[in-house]
C-alpha positions as CSV (number, residue, x, y, z in Angstrom):
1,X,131.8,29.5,236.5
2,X,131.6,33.2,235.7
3,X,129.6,33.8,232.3
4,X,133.1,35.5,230.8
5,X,134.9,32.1,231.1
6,X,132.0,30.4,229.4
7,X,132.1,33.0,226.4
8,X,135.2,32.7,226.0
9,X,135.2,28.5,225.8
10,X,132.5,29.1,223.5
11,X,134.6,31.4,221.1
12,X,137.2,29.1,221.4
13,X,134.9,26.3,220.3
14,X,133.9,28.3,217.5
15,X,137.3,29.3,216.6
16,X,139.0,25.7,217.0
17,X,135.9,24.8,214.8
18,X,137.0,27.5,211.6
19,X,141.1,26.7,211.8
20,X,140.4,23.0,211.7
21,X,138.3,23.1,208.9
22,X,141.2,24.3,206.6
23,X,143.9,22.8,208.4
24,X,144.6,19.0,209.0
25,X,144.4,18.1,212.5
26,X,147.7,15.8,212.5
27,X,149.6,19.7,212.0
28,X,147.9,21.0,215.2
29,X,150.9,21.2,217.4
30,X,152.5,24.6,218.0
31,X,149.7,25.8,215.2
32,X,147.4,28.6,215.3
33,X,144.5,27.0,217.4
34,X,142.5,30.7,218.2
35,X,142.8,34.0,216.3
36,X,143.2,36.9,217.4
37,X,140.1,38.9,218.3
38,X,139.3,43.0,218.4
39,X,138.4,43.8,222.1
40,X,138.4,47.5,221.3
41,X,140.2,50.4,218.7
42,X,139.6,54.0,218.3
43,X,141.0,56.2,215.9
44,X,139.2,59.1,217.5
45,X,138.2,60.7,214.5
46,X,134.9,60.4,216.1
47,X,135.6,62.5,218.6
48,X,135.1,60.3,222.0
49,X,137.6,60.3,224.6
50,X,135.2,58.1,227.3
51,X,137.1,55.1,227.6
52,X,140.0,56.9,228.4
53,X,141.3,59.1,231.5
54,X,144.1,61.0,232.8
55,X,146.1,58.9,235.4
56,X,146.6,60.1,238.9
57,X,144.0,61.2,241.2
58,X,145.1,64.7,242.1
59,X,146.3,64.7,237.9
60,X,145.2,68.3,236.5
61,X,146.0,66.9,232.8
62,X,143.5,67.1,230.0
63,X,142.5,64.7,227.5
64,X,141.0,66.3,224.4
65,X,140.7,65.4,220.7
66,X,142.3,67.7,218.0
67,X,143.5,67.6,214.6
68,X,147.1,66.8,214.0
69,X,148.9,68.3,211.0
70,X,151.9,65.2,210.9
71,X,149.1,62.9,211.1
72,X,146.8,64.4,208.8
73,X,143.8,63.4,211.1
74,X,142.2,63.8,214.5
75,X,144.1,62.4,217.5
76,X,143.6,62.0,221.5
77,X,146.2,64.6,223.3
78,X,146.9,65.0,226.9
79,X,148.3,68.2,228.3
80,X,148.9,70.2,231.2
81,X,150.6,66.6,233.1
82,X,151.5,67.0,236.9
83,X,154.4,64.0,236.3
84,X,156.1,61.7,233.6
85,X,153.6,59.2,234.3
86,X,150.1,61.3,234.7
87,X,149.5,59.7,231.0
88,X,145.8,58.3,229.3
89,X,145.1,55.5,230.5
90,X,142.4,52.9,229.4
91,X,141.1,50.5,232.2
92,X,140.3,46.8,231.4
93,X,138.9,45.3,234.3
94,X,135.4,44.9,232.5
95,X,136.8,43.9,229.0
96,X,140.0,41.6,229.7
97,X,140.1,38.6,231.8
98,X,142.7,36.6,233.5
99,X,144.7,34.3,232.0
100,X,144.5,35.3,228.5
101,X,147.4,37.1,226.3
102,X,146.3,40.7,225.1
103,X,148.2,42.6,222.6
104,X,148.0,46.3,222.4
105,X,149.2,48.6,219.7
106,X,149.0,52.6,219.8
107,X,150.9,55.5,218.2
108,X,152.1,58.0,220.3
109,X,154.4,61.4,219.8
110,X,155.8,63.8,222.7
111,X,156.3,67.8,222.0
112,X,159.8,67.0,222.3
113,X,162.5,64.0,222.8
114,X,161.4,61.6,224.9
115,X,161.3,58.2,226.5
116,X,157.3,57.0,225.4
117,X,156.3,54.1,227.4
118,X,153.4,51.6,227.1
119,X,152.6,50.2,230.9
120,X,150.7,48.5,232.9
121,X,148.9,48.6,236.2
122,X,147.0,46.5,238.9
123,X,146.1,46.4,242.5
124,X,146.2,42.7,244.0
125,X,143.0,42.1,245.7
126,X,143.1,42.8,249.5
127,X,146.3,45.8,249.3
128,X,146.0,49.1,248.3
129,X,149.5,49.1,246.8
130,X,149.7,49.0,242.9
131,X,151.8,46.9,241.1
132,X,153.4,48.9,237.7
133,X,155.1,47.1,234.9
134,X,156.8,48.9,231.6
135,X,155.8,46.9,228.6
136,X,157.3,48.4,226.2
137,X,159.5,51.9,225.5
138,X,160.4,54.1,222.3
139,X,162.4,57.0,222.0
140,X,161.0,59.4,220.1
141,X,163.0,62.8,219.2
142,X,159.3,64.3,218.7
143,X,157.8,62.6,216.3
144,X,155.0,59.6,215.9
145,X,156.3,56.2,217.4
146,X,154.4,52.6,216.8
147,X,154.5,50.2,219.5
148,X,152.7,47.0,217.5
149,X,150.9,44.3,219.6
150,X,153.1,44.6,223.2
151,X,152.0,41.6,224.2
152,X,151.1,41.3,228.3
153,X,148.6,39.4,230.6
154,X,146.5,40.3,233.5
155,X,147.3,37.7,236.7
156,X,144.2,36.7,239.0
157,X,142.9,38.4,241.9
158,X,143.9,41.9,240.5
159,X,141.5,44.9,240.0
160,X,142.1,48.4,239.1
161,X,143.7,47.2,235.7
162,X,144.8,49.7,233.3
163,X,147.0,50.1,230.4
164,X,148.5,53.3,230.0
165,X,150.9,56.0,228.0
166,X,153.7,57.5,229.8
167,X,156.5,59.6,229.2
168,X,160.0,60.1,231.2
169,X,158.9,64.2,231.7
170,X,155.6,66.2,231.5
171,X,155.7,66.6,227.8
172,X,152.4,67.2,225.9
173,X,151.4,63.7,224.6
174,X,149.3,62.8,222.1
175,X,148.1,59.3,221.0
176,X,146.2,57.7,217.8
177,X,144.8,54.1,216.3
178,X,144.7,52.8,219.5
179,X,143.6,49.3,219.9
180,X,143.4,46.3,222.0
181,X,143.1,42.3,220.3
182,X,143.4,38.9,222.5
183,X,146.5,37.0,221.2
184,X,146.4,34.5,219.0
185,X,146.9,31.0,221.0
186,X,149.1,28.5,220.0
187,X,149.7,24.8,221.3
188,X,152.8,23.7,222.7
189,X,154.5,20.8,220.4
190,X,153.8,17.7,222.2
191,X,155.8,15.6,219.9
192,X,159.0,16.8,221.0
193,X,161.5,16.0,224.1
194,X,161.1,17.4,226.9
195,X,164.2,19.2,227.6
196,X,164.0,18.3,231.3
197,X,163.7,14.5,230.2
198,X,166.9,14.8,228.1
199,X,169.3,16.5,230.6
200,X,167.9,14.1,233.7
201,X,170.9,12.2,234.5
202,X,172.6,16.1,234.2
203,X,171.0,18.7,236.0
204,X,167.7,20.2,236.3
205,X,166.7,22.2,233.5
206,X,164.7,25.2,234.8
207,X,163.3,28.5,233.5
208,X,161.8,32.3,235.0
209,X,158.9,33.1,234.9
210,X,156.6,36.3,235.4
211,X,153.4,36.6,236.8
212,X,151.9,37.4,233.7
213,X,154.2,35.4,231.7
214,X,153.0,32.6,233.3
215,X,149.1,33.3,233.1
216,X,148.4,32.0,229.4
217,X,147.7,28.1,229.7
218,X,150.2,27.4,226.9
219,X,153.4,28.8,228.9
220,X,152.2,26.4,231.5
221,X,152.3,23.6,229.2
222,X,155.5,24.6,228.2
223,X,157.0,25.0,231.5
224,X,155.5,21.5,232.7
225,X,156.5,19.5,229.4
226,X,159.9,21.0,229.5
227,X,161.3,22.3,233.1
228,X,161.6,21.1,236.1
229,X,162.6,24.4,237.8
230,X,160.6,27.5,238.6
231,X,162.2,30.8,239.0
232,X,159.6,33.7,239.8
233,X,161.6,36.5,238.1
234,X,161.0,39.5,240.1
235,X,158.1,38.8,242.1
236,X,160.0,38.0,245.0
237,X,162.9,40.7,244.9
238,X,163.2,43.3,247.6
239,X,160.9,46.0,245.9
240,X,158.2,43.1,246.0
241,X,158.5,41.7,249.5
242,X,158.9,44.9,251.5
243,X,156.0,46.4,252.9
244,X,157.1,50.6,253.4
245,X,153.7,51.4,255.0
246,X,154.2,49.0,257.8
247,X,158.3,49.4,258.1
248,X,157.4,53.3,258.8
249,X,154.4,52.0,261.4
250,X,157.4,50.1,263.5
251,X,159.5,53.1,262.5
252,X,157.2,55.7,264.6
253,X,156.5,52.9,267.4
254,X,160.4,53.2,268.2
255,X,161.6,50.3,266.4
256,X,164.0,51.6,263.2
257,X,165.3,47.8,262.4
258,X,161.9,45.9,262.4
259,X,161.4,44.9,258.8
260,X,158.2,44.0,257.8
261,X,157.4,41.6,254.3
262,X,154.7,39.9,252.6
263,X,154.0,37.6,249.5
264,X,152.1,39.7,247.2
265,X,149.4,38.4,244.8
266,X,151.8,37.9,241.7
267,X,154.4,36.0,243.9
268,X,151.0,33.6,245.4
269,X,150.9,33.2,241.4
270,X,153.6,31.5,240.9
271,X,154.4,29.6,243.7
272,X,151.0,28.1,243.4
273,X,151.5,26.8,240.0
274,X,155.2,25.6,241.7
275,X,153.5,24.0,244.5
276,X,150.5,22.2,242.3
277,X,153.1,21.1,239.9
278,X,156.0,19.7,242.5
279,X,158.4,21.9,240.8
280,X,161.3,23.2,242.8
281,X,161.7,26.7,243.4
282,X,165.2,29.2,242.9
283,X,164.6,32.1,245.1
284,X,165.9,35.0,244.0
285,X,167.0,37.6,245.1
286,X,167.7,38.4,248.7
287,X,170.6,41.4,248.5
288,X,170.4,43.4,246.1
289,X,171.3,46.9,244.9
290,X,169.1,46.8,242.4
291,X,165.5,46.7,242.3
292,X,165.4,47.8,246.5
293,X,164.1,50.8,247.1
294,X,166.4,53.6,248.5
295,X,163.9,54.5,251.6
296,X,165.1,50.8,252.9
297,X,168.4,52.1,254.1
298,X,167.0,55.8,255.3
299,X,165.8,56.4,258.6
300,X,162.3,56.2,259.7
301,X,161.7,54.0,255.8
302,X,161.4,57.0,253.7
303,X,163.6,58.5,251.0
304,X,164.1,62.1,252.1
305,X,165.8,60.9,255.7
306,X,169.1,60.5,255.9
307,X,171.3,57.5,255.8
308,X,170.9,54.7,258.5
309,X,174.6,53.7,260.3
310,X,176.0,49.9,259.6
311,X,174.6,48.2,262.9
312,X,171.3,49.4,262.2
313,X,171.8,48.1,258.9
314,X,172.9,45.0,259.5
315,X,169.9,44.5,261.9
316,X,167.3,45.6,259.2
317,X,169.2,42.7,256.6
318,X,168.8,40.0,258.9
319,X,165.5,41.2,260.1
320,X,164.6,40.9,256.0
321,X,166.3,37.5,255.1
322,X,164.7,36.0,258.2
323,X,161.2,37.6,257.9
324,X,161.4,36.1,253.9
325,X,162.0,33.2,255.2
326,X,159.7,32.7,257.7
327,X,157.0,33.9,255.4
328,X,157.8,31.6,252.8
329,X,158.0,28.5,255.0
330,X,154.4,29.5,256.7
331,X,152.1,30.0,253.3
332,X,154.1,27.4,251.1
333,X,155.5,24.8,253.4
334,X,155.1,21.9,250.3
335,X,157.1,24.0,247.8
336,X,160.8,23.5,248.1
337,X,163.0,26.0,247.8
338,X,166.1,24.4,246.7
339,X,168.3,27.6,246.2
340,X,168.3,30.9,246.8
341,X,170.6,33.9,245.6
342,X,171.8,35.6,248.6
343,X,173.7,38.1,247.2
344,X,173.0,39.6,243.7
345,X,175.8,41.4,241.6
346,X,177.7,42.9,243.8
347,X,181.3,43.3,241.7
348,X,182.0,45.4,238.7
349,X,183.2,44.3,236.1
350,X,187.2,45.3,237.1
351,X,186.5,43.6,240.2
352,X,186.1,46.3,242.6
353,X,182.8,46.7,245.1
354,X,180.1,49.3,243.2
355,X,180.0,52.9,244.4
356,X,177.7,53.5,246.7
357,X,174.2,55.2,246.2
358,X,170.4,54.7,245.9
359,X,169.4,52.8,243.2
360,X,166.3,55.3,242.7
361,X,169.3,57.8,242.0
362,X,171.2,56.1,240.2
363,X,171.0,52.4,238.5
364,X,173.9,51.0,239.2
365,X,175.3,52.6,242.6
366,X,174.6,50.3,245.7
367,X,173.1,51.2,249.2
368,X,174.8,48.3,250.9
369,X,178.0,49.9,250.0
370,X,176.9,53.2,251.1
371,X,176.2,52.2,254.4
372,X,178.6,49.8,255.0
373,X,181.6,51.4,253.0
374,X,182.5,48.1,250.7
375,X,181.5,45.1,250.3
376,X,182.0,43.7,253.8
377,X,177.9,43.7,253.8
378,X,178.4,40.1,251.9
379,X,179.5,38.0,255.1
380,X,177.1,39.3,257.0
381,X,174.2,38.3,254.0
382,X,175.4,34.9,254.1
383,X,175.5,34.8,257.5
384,X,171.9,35.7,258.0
385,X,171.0,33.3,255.0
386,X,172.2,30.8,256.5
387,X,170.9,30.7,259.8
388,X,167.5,31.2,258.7
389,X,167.1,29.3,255.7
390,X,165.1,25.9,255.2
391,X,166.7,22.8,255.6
392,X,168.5,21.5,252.3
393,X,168.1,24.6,250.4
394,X,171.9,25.8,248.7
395,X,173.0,29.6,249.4
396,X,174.3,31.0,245.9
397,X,176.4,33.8,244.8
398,X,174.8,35.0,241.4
399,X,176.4,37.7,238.8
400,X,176.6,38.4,235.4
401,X,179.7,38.7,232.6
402,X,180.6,36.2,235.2
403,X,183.4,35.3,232.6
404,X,185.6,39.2,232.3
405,X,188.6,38.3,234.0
406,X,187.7,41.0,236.8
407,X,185.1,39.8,237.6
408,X,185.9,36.7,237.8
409,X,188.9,37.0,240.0
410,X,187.2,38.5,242.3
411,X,184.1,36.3,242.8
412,X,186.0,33.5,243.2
413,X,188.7,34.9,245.8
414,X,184.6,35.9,247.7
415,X,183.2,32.7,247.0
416,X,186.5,30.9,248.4
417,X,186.8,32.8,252.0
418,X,182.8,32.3,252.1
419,X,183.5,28.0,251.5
420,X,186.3,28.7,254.3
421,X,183.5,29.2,256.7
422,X,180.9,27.1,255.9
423,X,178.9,30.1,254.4
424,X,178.4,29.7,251.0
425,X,177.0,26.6,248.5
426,X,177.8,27.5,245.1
427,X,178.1,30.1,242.4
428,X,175.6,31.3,240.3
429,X,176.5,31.8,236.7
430,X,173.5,34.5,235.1
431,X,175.1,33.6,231.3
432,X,173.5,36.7,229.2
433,X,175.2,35.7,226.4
434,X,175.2,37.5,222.7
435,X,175.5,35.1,219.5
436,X,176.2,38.3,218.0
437,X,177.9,41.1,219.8
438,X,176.3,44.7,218.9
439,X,176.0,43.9,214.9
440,X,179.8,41.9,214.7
441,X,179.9,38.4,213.6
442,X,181.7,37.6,216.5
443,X,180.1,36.3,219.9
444,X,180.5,37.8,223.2
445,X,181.9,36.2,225.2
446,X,183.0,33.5,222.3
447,X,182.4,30.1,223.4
448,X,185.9,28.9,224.3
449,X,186.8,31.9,226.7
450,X,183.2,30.9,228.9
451,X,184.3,27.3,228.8
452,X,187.3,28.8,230.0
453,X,185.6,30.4,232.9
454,X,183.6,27.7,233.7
455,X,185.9,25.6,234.6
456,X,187.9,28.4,236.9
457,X,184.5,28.3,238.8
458,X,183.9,24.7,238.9
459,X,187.6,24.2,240.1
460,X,186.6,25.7,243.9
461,X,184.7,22.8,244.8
462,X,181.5,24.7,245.1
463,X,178.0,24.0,243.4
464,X,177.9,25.8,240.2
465,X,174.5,26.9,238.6
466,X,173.8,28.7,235.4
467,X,171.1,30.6,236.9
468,X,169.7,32.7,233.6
469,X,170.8,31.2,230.3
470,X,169.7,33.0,227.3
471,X,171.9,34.3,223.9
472,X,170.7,36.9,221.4
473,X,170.8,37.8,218.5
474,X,171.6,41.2,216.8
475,X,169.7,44.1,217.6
476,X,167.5,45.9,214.4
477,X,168.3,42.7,212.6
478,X,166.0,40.3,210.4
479,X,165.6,36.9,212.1
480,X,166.8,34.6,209.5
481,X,167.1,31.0,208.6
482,X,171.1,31.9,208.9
483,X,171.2,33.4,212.1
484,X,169.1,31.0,213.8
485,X,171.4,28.4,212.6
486,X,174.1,30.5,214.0
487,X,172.2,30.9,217.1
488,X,172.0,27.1,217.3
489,X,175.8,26.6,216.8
490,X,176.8,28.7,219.8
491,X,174.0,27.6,222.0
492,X,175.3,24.0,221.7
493,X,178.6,25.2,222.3
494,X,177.8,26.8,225.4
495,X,176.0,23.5,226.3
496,X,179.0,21.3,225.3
497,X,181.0,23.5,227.9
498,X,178.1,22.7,230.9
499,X,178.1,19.2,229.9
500,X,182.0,18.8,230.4
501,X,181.3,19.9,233.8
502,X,178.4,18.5,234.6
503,X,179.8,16.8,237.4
504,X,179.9,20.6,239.1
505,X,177.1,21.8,237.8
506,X,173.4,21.3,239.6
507,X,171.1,23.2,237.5
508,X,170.1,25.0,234.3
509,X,168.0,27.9,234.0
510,X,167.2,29.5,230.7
511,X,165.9,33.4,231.7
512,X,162.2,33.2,230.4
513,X,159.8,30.9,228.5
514,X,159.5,32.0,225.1
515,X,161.3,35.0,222.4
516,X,158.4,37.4,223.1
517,X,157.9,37.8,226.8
518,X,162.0,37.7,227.0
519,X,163.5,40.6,229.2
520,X,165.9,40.9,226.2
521,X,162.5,39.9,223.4
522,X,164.6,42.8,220.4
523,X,167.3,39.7,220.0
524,X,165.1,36.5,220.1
525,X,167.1,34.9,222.6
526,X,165.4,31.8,223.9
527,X,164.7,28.5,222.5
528,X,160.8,28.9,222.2
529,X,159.2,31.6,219.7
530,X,156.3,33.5,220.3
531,X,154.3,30.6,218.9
532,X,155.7,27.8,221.2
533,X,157.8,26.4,218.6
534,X,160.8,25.1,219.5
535,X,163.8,27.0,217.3
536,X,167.0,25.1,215.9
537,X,169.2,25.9,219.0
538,X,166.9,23.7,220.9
539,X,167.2,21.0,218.3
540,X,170.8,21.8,218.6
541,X,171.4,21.0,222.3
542,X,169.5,18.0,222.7
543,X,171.1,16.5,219.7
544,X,173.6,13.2,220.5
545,X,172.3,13.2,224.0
546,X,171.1,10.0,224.8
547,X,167.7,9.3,227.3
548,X,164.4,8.3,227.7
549,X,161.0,9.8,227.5
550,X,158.8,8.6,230.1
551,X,155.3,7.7,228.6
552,X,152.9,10.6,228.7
553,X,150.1,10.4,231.7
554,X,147.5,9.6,230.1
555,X,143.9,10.4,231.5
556,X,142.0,8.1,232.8
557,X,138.7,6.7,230.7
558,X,135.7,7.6,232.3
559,X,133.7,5.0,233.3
560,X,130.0,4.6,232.1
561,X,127.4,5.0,234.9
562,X,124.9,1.7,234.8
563,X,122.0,3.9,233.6
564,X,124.2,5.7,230.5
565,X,122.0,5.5,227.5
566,X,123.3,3.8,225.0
567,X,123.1,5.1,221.3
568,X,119.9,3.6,219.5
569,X,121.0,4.5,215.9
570,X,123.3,2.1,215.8
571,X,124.1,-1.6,214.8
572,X,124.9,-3.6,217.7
573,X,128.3,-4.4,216.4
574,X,129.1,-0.9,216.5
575,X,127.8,-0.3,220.3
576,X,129.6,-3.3,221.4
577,X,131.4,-3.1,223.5
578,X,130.1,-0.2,225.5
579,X,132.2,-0.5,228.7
580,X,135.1,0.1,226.4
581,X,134.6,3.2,225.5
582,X,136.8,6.2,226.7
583,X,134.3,9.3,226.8
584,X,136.1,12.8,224.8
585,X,138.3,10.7,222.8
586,X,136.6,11.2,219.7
587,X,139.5,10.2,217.6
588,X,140.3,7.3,218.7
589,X,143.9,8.1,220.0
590,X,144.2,6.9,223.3
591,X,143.9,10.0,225.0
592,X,141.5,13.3,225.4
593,X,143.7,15.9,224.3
594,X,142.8,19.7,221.7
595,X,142.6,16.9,218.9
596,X,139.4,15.6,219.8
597,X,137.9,18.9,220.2
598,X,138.9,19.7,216.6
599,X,137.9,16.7,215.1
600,X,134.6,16.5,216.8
601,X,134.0,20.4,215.6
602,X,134.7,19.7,211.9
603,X,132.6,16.9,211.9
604,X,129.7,19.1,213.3
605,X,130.4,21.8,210.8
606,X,131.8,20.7,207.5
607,X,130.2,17.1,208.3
608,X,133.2,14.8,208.7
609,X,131.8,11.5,209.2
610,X,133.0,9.8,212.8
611,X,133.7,6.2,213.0
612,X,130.9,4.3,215.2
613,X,133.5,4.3,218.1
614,X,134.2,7.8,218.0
615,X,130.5,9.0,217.6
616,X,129.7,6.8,220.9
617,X,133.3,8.4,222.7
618,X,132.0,11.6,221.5
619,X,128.5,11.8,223.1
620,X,130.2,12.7,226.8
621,X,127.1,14.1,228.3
622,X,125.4,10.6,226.9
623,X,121.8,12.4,226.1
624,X,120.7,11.9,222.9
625,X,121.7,9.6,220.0
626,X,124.2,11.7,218.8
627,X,127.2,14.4,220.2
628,X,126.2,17.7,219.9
629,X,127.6,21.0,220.0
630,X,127.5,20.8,224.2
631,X,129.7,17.3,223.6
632,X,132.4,19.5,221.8
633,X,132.2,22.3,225.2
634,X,132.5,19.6,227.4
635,X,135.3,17.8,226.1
636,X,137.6,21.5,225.2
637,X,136.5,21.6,229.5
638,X,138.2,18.8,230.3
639,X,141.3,19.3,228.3
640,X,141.9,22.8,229.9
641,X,141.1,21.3,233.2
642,X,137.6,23.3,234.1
643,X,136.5,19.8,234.6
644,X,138.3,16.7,235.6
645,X,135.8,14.0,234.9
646,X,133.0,13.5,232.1
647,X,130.9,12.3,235.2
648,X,130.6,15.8,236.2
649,X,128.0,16.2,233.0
650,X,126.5,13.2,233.0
């Protein structure tokens, strides 16, 4: 075990230790269980600019400390940038560690308007290609922005990390009260229904995920209480799977249609956890105008040569589908893939293909149409899709406002010609949904008119899914009591209209885990806080449904060894019987869970007496007479699964 992990369950210990002492352990669920923590923070008043460096290699920028007049004290600037993104950057990989939620918080001010942006950086181990993520943006028309505690995660099997300031030109930047703090962890409420226990004779109830969404161990006890569908959220979209080095290799070998793709380190991420679990996988997405890079429909793979002709198109699409495919069903052949979106937003919302374009140009224009003219590139997705996907696994349509008349007319006269030929499974429904539309105390779209479309699309005969569920709330608004309660109301509508067709409908899946690490986190529009709690509109749609909670897996006692010790302090009515005892569960509970660890902490440090059993349950290492501070490590091992049997201690 590397000596960070074991600091780290030591300051946990410590830290479970200090909450419990003021806070009864029956209100541990979805509670604070480890406070945040100062990794690093600099105001630079003292001058020192070493922890920080311009970003880019060839970058002729220059990091300096100066006094600023609107902040009335010394600040970090960077001038003379190369490019938007040549910004400071701070590099963690000796102060952060996997699987652990960081918060960062910095203020930051351009010489003139701009689009300030927070980011972050990593190289998977084994590629030289970087992965970039935006955490966070502000406009600023010049003047000091905050950006308070962007929350993010660093996956496993990355190096090169760094967390960086960037603007959208080559503006002078200047940053100040810069600082970096580990999240406060939470527990997941255990005492609550799993949603994918209440909706079991319905559908499967799934959620996205991220790669770094998914790191903290709480989101994974979230995702395995509650879902029983997994879908990586851009980790395996075109700009993930392609591989431009080696498309350009088979380029200047003679080959312009060879496609060449691989499973990067943040898609192994999730499909691991998928795979360990047995939780079915959505794939998505496999065409796409978005989110693939414009060099993928240029000759020779790069962006400056000029537009490839439909057949050699069509040759580089199935070459794609079928190489994602095949790479899949080679590294994860026990994860099942039971959908996949083929083709991703193709309409507008009139109902008329996209114009055609490079999404690096422009956002919403599409190179499929570009090359092929319309949207006549569809068939020919499906087609491909079909002939190379696994065995079982359901070919979707999926878009969004799904429900404006447009756009619905015309996906369903698609979908139907698709059904016609054998093509296409089913529909997938994205539902970004707004409790409150822009500020008005209306909903878009209002319950009744997506019940309306619902049933339109359930009518073809095809599978429908609700592929990325989520509803906010208005933006620059308080979160109140009231408009979570009004939150709550539509969600349950919304639900009340799946139900009715739930004879049509194969799956649920809500677009992220919980309010913060939401793609849309300014409208809190998920049914999990930041903390893990679950918020009224998930009380709201469970509410009247009648199931049954299968009893929680309990772990199995450890058995004493023949040559345990027992405790000699002890009367023998209170060591009797030994071969009883269940080692970690130092309450008395039935089960080794956080508890224990809590409870065997407080009675170390504010001397809580243990009951005779729980003192003998306690001792897990059995040396000694009595548990120890070792005891309490051992036990918070095995609940986060470092160690899967008190054996291993003894």
């Amino acid at each position: 075990m590397k000596k960070q992990t074991i600091r780290r369950i030591l300051a946990a210990v410590t830290a479970l230790g200090t909450v419990a002492a003021a806070m009864p352990a029956a209100t541990v669920n979805a509670e604070l269980v480890e406070d945040a923590k100062v990794v690093y923070e600099t105001d630079f008043e003292d001058g020192d600019t070493s922890h920080f460096a311009p970003r880019g290699e060839d970058d002729t920028s220059v990091l300096k400390v100066e006094e600023d007049a609107d902040a009335g004290s010394k600040v970090m600037t960077i001038t003379e940038r190369s490019e938007g993104w040549n910004g400071p950057a701070m590099q963690l990989d000796d102060i952060c560690e996997p699987g652990v939620k960081y918060m960062v918080s910095v203020k930051a001010k351009a010489k003139w308007y701009n689009s300030i942006k927070v980011s972050l950086q990593y190289t998977a181990d084994g590629s030289d290609q970087p992965s970039y993520g935006n955490l966070k943006a502000i406009q600023s028309q010049g003047e000091w922005v905050s950006f308070e505690d962007v929350k993010f995660s660093i996956p496993a099997g990355v190096h090169d990390v760094f967390v960086y300031v960037e603007g959208d030109d080559k503006a002078d930047l200047a940053i100040d009260d810069f600082s970096l703090k580990t999240a406060p962890v939470y527990g997941i409420e255990e005492d609550i229904p799993g949603l994918k226990n209440v909706y079991a004779d319905y559908f499967k109830i799934g959620t996205a995920v991220t790669e770094g969404e998914l790191a903290p161990k709480s989101t994974q006890q979230l995702i395995l209480k509650h879902f029983n569908s997994l879908t990586p959220g851009n980790e395996l979209k075109p700009e993930n799977m392609l591989d431009q080095k080696a498309c350009q290799a088979e380029a200047a070998d003679g080959d312009n249609t060879q496609v060449v793709v691989s499973l990067k380190s943040n898609a192994r991420s999730i499909l691991n956890f998928a795979r360990d679990n047995h939780i079915p996988v959505r794939g998505h997405t496999l065409v796409w105008h978005s989110q693939t890079p414009g060099w993928f429909f240029k000759e020779d793979y790069t962006l400056e040569g000029d537009w490839v002709d439909e057949d050699t198109m069509r040759k580089r699409m199935e070459n794609y589908i079928k190489g994602v495919m095949e790479v899949i069903a080679e590294e994860y052949p026990d994860v099942e893939f039971y959908a996949w979106d083929v083709v991703n937003e193709a309409w507008t919302d009139g109902g008329a293909p996209r114009d055609g374009g490079t999404y690096d140009e422009d956002r919403e224009s599409s190179g499929w149409v570009k090359v092929y003219g319309d949207n006549s590139f569809i068939k020919d997705a499906f087609t491909f899709a079909r002939k190379y996907a696994p065995k079982g696994c359901k070919l979707y349509y999926n878009d969004f406002n799904e429900y404006i008349q447009g756009k619905t007319e015309a996906v369903i006269k698609m979908a139907t010609e698709l059904k016609e030929e054998g093509l296409i499974d089913g529909i997938g429904l994205q539902s970004h949904l707004n409790v409150m539309n822009y500020g008005s105390e209306e909903p878009f779209p209002m319950a009744v008119h997506y019940g309306s479309a619902l049933d339109k699309y359930c009518q073809t005969g095809l599978d429908i899914q609700i592929t990325e569920l989520d509803a906010t709330l208005a933006q620059d608004m308080p979160v109140t009591d009231a408009l979570l309660e009004l939150q709550a109301k539509y969600y349950s509508d919304i639900m009340d209209a799946i139900v009715r067709n739930k004879d049509s409908i194969s799956a649920v899946v809500f677009w992220g885990t919980t309010d913060d690490q939401s793609w849309r986190a300014w409208g809190s529009p998920l049914l999990f806080d930041e903390q893990y709690v679950a918020k009224p509109c998930f009380h709201s749609i469970i509410d009247g449904i009648e199931y049954t909670e299968p009893e929680p897996t309990e772990p199995k006692p450890t058995e004493p060894k023949p040559t345990d010790p027992k405790p000699t302090d002890l009367a023998p009515s209170e060591t009797d019987p030994l071969p009883g005892t269940m080692y970690g569960d130092v309450d008395e509970s039935g089960k080794v869970d956080i508890l224990d660890v809590i409870t065997l902490n407080k009675s170390l440090m504010v001397g809580e007496k243990l009951t005779a059993q729980g003192k003998i349950n306690a001792n897990v290492d059995c040396k000694g007479d009595n548990p120890d501070e070792t005891d309490a490590l051992n036990i918070l091992k095995f609940v986060v699964e470092i160690i899967s049997d008190f054996a291993e201690v003894q």
